[in-house]
C-alpha positions in Angstrom: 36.4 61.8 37.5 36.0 64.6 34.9 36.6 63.0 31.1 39.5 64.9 29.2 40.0 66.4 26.0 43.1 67.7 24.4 41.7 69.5 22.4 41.6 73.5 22.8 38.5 74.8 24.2 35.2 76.0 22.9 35.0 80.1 22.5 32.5 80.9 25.6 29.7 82.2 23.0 30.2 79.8 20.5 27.0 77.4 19.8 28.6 74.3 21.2 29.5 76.1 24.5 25.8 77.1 25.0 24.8 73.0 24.3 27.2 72.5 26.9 26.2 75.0 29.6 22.4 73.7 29.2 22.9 70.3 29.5 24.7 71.2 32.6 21.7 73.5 34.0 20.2 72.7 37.5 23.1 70.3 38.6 25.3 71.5 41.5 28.7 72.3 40.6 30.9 69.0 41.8 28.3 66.9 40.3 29.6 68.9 36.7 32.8 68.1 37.1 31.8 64.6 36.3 29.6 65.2 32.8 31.9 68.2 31.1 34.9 67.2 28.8 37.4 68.9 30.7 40.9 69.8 29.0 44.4 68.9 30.8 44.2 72.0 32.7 41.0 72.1 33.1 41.0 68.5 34.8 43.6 70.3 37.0 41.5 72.4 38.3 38.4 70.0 38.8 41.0 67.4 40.6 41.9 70.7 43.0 38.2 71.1 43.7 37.2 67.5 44.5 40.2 67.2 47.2 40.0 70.1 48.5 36.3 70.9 49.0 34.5 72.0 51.2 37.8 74.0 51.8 37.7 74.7 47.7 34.4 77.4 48.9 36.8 79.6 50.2 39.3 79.6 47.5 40.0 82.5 45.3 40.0 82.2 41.5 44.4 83.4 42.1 44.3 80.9 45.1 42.6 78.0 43.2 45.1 79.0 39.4 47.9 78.7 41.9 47.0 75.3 43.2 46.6 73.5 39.7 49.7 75.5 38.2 47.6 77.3 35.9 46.2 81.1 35.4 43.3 83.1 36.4 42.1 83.4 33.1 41.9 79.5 33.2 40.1 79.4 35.9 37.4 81.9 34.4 37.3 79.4 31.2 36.8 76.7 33.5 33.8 78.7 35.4 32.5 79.0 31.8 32.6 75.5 30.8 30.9 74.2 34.2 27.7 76.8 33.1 28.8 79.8 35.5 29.2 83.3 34.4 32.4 83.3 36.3 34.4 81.6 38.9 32.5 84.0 41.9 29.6 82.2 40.4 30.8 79.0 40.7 32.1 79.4 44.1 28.8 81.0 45.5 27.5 77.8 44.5 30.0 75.3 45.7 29.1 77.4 49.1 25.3 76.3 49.1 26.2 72.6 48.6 28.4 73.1 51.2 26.3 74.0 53.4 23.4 71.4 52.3 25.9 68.6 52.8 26.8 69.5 56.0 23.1 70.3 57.3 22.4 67.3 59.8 19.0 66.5 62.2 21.3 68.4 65.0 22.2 70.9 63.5 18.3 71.9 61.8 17.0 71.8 65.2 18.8 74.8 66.6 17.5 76.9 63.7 14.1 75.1 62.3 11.9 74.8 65.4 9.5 77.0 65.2 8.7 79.6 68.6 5.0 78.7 68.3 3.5 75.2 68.9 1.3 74.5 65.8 -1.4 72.1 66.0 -1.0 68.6 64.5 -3.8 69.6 61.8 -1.6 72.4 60.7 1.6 70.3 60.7 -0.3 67.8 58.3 -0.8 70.4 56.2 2.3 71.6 56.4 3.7 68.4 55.5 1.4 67.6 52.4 2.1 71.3 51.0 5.9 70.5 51.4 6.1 67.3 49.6 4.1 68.6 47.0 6.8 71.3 46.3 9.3 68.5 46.5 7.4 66.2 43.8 7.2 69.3 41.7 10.7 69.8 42.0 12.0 66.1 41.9 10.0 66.3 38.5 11.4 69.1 37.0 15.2 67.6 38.1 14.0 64.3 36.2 15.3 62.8 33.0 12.7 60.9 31.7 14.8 59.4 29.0 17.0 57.8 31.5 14.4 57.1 33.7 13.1 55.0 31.1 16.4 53.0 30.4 16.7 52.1 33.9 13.0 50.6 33.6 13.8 49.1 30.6 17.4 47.9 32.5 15.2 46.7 35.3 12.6 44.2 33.2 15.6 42.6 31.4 15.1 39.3 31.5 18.8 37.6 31.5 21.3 36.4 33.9 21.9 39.9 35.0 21.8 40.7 39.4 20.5 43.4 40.7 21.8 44.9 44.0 19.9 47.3 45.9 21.6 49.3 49.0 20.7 52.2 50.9 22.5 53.3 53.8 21.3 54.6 57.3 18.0 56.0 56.9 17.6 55.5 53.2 18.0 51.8 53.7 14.6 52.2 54.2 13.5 53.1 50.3 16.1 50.5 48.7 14.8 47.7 50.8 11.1 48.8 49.6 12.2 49.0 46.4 14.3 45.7 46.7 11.2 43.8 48.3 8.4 45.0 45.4 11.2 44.4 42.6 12.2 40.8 43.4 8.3 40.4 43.0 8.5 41.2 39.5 11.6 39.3 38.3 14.2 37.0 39.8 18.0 37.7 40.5 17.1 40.7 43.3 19.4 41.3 46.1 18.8 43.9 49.0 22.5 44.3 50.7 23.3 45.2 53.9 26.1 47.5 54.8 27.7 45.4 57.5 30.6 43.4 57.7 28.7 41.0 55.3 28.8 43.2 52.6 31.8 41.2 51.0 29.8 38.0 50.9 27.0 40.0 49.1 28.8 41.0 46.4 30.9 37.7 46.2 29.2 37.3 42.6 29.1 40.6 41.3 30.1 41.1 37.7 30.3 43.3 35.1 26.7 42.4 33.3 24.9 43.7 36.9 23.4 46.6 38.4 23.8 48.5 41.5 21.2 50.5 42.9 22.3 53.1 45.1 19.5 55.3 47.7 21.5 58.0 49.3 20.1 61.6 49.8 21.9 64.3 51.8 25.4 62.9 53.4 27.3 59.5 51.7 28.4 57.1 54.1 31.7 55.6 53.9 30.4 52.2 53.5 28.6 53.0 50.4 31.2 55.1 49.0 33.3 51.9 49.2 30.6 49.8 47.4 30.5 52.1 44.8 34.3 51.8 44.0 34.2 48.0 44.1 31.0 47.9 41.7 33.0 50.0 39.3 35.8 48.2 39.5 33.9 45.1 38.6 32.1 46.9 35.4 29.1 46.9 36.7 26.5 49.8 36.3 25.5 52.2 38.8 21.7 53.6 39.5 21.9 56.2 42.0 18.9 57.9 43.7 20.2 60.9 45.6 19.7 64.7 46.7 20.0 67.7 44.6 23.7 67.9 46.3 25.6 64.5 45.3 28.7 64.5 45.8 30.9 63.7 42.8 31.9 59.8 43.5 27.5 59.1 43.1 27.2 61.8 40.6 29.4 60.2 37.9 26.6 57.0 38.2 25.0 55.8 34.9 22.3 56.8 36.0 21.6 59.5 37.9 18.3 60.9 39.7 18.1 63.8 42.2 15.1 64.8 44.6 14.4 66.8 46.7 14.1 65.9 50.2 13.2 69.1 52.1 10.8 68.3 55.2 9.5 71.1 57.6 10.5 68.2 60.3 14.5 67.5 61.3 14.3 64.4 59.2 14.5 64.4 55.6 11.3 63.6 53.2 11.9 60.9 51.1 8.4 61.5 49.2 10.1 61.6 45.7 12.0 59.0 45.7 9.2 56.7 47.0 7.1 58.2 43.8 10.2 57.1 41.7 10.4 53.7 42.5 6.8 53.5 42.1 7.2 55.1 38.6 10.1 52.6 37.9 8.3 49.6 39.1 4.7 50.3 37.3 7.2 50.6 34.2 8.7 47.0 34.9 5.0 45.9 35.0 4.6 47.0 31.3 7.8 46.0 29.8 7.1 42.5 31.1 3.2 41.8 31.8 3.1 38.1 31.4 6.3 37.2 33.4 5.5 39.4 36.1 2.0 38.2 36.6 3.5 34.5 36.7 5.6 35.5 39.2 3.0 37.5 41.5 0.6 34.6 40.8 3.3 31.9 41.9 3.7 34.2 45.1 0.2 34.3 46.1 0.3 30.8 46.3 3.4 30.5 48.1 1.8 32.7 50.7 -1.5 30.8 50.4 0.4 27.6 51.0 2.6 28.8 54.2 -0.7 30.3 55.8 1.2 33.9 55.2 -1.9 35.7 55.8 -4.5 36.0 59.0 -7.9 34.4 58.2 -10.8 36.3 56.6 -9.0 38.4 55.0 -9.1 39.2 51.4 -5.4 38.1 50.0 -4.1 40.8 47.3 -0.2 40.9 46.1 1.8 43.4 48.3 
């Protein structure tokens, strides 16, 4: 979980403190507890808030010192070195992820339908003007230097797999991604979270990659893939929410979106751009090898009679 230092903490307004709370701007607070070196105490603390959420919302900073066998004051230090001003900061926080996990389809439609019918013109626009703000967002949320090691990752040409899974809805944007990646270089494989999934990963190893979709609520499944990856070795690509919980935010790498809809349903708008953005940059890193391999496709498809007649064939 959180990495742990022995060492005594950083004074709250010393320099190093202030690197430290930046770095850790915009992320929700479990997702911190993965990214800040934590002390013993400290780790105490973090382990409380992990088991015990979402019941850790509720907690007082007394309440929460008592439970890790530590003070008030640490607990304050703690808030600190997560970013917050305080622990009431932290908690308000820890409140509106709650509540953003635990938002379902069911439960937005007792509280998002609107009283007046709009017309399906309106609702298009509606729609368009939301994903804009969640492009904007995603962007913002972004780091483009990992972005770019996961493309660079991605058009590695060696013996390397790479897994793709998405559960429930989301399976929907890894097997896109899965599908237009295994176009551009060998060793792709979209899983399926059934009772297959331990043939699947029969071969996976320590030199692969797992691609995780998984916006709004983690399934068990997936949760359980995750552990087995790790314990293999192998690294972790996760495309999630702006909420993940801690188990996807401690991936390699690690990209939140935002997946707000005026519907019940989530948008997954941004994380369709980013696997567009991550495949273009596959393209790039390899040119020649990825045009062979269109190129060889097109004429498999030629071959089998993929395609109706008089129709102008292009890759897909």
């Amino acid at each position: 979980m959180a990495r742990t230092k022995h060492a005594d903490d950083h004074p709250a307004g010393s320099a190093l403190a202030n690197v430290v709370r930046r770095g850790l701007n915009g992320m929700p607070p479990l997702a911190r507890l993965g990214t800040a070196e934590l002390t013993g105490v400290e780790a105490r603390l973090a382990e409380v808030l992990s088991y015990r959420y979402p019941e850790a919302a509720l907690l007082s900073a007394r309440n929460l010192a008592a439970a890790a066998g530590t003070s008030s004051a640490s607990v304050t230090r703690f808030a600190r070195k997560l970013g917050y001003a305080d622990f009431a900061e932290l908690r308000a926080e820890l409140a509106v992820e709650m509540r953003a996990r635990l938002a379902s389809p069911h439960q937005r439609f007792s509280v998002d339908v609107a009283s007046d019918r709009k017309p399906i013109a309106a609702l298009l626009r509606d729609v368009i003007a939301r994903d804009r703000e969640n492009l904007d967002a995603t962007l913002s949320m972004v780091d483009e230097t990992r972005l770019d090691a996961l493309a660079r990752r991605l058009a590695r040409d060696s013996k390397s797999l790479i897994y793709v899974a998405g559960s429930k809805k989301a399976g929907i944007v890894a097997a896109y991604f899965a599908m237009q990646l295994a176009q551009l270089r060998p060793g792709v494989r979209l899983l399926g979270l059934s009772d297959l999934l331990a043939d699947g990963i029969l071969d996976m190893s320590a030199d692969d990659l797992l691609v995780i979709f998984e916006p709004r609520r983690a399934t068990a499944t997936l949760i359980r893939l995750l552990k087995e990856a790790r314990s293999v070795g192998a690294q972790i690509a996760a495309f999630t929410d702006e909420h993940p919980p801690a188990t996807i935010a401690s991936a390699d790498y690690l990209f939140r979106t935002k997946v707000d809809s005026i519907s019940l349903f989530d948008s997954y708008a941004a994380m369709f751009a980013l696997c567009d953005a991550l495949l273009a940059a596959v393209i790039l890193h390899i040119p020649k090898a990825a045009r062979a391999r269109v190129e060889r496709l097109e004429s498999l498809n030629t071959s089998l009679a993929t395609w109706a007649r008089d129709q102008v064939p292009h890759p897909r």
